[in-house]
C-alpha angles and dihedrals in degrees: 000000000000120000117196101206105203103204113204091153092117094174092067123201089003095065129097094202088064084046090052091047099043085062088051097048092048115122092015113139108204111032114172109190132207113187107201092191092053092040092059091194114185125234113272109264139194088262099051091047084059100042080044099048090044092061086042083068103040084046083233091164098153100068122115090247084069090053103099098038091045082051094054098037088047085054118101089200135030133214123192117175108184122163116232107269136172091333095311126025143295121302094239085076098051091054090041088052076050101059091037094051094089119156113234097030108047099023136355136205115246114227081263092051103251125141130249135179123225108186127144096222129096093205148016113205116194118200113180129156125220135204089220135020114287090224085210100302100121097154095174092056101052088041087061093043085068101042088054092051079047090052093038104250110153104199129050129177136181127208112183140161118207141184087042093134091042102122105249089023119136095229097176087051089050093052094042086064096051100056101045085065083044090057088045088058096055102049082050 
């Protein structure tokens, strides 16, 4: 089984959230990473949905630009680690989801128009940390909730500790407990 770990932690080794992932990811076989902070991609602009859309056509699939959405459609399950920010996740993720939406490998249209996904996984599991409590405003989560029903991806799951920058907060306490359901949702 392969596991496409997306990797939206951008502080790096200093950052929970990657803590919170690693214990999820232990024992997996086959991890394919993609370090956001390390890809760099740029935003989509006008240009590259022409230059996309162009290849599309031409079923040019093949071409480099196709890499990163061939690699997450390919995965049979998906990984995203994104730290809790400004109610959702870092941006880096939202442009990576945008390279990766490509019609025809990660989804299609019916002849009625309706949308179907096509991707390969059984599940998408999203671990992030938040400072504060998320009061039941996880927004990423929810947003990728959506993107999985829109690449066919019939299970999601969230794993999240919360409250681990609170002053007085055991924070390793708090991420203990994470990943031990982390851990739980694994072996599932």
């Amino acid at each position: 089984m392969t596991t496409l770990f997306v990797n939206a932690c951008l502080r790096g080794e200093r950052s929970k959230t990657l803590e919170l992932c690693r214990a999820y990811l232990e024992g997996a076989d086959d991890v394919q990473e993609v370090n956001l902070a390390e890809l760099r991609l740029q935003p989509i602009d006008a240009a590259f949905v022409e230059q996309r859309t162009r290849l599309q056509r031409a079923g040019q699939f093949d071409d480099p630009l196709f890499a990163l959405s061939k690699q997450f459609a390919a995965a049979d399950e998906v990984v995203i680690g994104a730290p809790y920010w400004d109610l959702s996740f870092p941006s880096a993720l939202k442009v990576y989801i945008e390279h990766v939406s490509v019609c025809d490998l990660t989804f299609k249209y019916t002849e009625d128009a309706r949308c179907v996904g096509i991707c390969n996984a059984r599940r998408l599991v999203y671990l992030t940390t938040a400072g504060g409590s998320l009061e039941g405003a996880n927004y990423g989560y929810d947003y990728f909730c959506g993107i999985a029903k829109m690449f066919g991806i019939p299970e999601t799951h969230c794993v999240a500790a919360e409250g681990v920058d609170i002053w007085g907060a055991d924070v390793k306490a708090l991420l203990e407990e994470a990943k031990a359901k982390a851990r739980a949702l694994r072996e599932s």
